[in-house]
N, C-alpha and C positions, 0 to 999 in steps of 0.2 A: 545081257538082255534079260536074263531069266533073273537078278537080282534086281533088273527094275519093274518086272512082273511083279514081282513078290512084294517089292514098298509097295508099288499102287493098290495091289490085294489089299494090304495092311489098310492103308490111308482109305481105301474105299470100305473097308469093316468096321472103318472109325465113324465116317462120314454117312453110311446108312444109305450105300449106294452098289453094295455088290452086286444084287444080280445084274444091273446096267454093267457094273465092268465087264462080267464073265461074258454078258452077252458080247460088250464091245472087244473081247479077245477073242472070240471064236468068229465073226464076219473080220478084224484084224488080220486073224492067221489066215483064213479060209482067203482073203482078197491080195496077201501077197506071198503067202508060202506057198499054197496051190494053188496057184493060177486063177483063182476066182474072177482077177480083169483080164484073162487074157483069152476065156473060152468063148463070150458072146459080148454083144454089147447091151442088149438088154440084161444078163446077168451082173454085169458088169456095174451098169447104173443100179441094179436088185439091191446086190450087197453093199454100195454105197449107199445106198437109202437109210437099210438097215442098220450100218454103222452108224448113222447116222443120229439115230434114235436115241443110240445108247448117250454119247454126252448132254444132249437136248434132255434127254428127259431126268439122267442125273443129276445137270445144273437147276432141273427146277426142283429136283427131290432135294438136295441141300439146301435150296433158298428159299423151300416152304419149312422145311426142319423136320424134325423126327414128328412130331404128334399131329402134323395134318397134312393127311392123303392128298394124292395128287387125283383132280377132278377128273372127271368123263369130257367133259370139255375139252380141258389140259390136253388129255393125251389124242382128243379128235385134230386139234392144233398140231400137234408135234410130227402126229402120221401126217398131217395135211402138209406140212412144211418141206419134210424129208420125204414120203415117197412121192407127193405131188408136186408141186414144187420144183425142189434139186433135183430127187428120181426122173422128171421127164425131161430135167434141161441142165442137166452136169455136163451132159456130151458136150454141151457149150465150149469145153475146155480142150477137145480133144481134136478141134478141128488142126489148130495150134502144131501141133507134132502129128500129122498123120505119116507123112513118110517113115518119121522114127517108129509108129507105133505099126506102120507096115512090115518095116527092115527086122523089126521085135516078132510078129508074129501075132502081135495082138489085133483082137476083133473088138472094134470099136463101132458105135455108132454108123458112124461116118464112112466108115470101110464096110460095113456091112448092108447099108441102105445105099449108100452113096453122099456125094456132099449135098447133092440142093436138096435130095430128101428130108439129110439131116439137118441142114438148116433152116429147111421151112418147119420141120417140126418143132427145133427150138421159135422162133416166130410165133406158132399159133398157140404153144405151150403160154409162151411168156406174155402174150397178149389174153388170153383167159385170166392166167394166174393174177396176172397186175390187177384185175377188176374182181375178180371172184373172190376170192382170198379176204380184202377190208371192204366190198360194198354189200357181197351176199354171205358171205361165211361168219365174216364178223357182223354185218348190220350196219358199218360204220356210215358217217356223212361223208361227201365226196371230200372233205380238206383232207383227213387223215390218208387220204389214196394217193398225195400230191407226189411225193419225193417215190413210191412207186413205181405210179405211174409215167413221171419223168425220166428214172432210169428206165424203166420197160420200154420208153417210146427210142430212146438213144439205143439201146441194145436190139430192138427193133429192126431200126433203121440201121444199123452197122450187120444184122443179120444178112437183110435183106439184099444191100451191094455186096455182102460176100455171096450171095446166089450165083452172079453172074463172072466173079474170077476169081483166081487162085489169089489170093495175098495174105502172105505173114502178116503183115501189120496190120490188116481186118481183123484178122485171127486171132492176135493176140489182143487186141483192143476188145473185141467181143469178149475174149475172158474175163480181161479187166473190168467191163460194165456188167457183168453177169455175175462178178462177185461182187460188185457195189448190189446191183436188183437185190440178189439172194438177203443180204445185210438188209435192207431195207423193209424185210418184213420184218424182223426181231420185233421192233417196236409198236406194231400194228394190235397187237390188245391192249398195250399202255392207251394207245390213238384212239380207241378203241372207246375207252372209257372216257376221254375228254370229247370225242367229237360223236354223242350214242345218236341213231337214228332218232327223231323224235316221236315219239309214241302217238 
């Protein structure tokens, strides 16, 4: 483990992207060597978030190149994405294994508000974010919101029948549509610039 620390050190001192590693080892260690997911669930989503930042904002530090900074914009996107975004609706995943993450010890979400808490919180999260995110953050026209706002509305609606029962296969299906949502904004400042509000 500690010789694959050391390439990526290298490879990230090549690529012009260290302090994003260091950061992303220090929320890395902090999220599974100490307990970091296993003390709260709002900490929990915290330090996800955070990790979060580090590859997002490295992939775009390498794919602008070394001689041009990353924008004010750039990084109001990146926070917007990872702590708003994933930060309020990762728990998405945990509904999935609550018992295991009981048997563990772990405080999740879900265990810690409850399930319909927690699902209607994903719910009112994922319903902002689908529309805020390309109509008010970005400016865009409503096509760019489409594929969005299609997965928001199916992850939604699978939230929302898990309100009222226990079922794995909701659960796991909500993860599934909540990592297609998440995926779905990647491309929303490309969308961004082909569909601009019109002035």
């Amino acid at each position: 483990m500690i010789a694959a620390y050391l390439v990526l050190a290298l490879v990230s001192y090549h690529l012009n992207v260290v302090p994003m590693y260091v950061a992303w080892v220090v929320f890395n260690t902090l999220y599974h060597d100490y307990s970091g997911s296993d003390y709260s669930g709002i900490s929990r989503n915290a330090i996800c978030a955070l990790g979060l930042v580090c590859p997002f904002s490295g992939a775009l530090r390498i794919a602008l190149g070394p001689y041009t900074t990353m924008s004010y914009a750039a990084w109001q996107w990146i926070f917007l994405v990872t702590f708003g975004i994933i930060g309020t609706t990762i728990h998405a995943q945990d509904f999935r294994d609550e018992a295991g993450d009981r048997a563990r010890g772990r405080r999740t979400i879900p265990i810690e508000l409850g399930r319909r808490r927690a699902l209607w919180i994903v719910v009112v999260a994922v319903v902002f974010w689908t529309f805020y995110a390309p109509l008010v953050f970005l400016g865009t026209r409503w096509e760019a919101a489409v594929v969005s706002v299609c997965l928001g509305g199916l992850l939604v609606g699978t939230a929302m029948r898990a309100v009222g029962i226990q079922d794995g296969r909701l659960d796991r299906q909500m993860y599934k549509l909540w990592c297609f949502w998440t995926c779905s904004f990647g491309g929303l400042p490309l969308l961004a610039t082909v569909f601009p509000l019109r002035a």
